[in-house]
N, C-alpha and C positions, 0 to 999 in steps of 0.2 A: 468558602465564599458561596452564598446563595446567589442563586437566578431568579431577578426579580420579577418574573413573570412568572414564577412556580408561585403553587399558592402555600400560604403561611404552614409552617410546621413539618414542611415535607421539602427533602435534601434535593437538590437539582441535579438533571442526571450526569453520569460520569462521562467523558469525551469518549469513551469506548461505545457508551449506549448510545450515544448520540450520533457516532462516525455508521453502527450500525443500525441505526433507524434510518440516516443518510443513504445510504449503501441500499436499503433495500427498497426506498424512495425512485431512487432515481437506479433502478436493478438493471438495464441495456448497459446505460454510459460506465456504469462501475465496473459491470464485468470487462467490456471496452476496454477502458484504463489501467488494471490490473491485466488484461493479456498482453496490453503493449509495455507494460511496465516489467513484466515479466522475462516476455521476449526481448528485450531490450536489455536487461543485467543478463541474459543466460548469452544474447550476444556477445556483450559487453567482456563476460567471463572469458567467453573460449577464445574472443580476439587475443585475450591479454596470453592466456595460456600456450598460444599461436604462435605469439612474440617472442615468450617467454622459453620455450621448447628449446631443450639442448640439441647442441650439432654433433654428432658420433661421428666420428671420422671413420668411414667407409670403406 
């Protein structure tokens, strides 16, 4: 599927090119987004791991 704002004869770019033309557009909010996004699954993980931890009887 072409992008009709590309000009004729020439492929429009791929969601990757685009997600990183995006990304370095707007370079604060992304890095931003991606540290909270980050810190938030590595959260997310060790909660569950937390819950998840066997009881050894003592």
């Amino acid at each position: 599927m072409s992008d009709p704002a590309a000009p004729p004869g020439q492929e429009s770019p791929s969601f990757v090119k685009l997600a990183m033309r995006n990304m370095v557009r707007k370079g604060r909010q992304s890095l931003l987004h991606f540290g909270l996004t980050a810190l938030g699954l590595s959260g997310f993980l060790l909660l569950i791991a937390w819950l998840g931890r066997p009881s050894l009887p003592g």
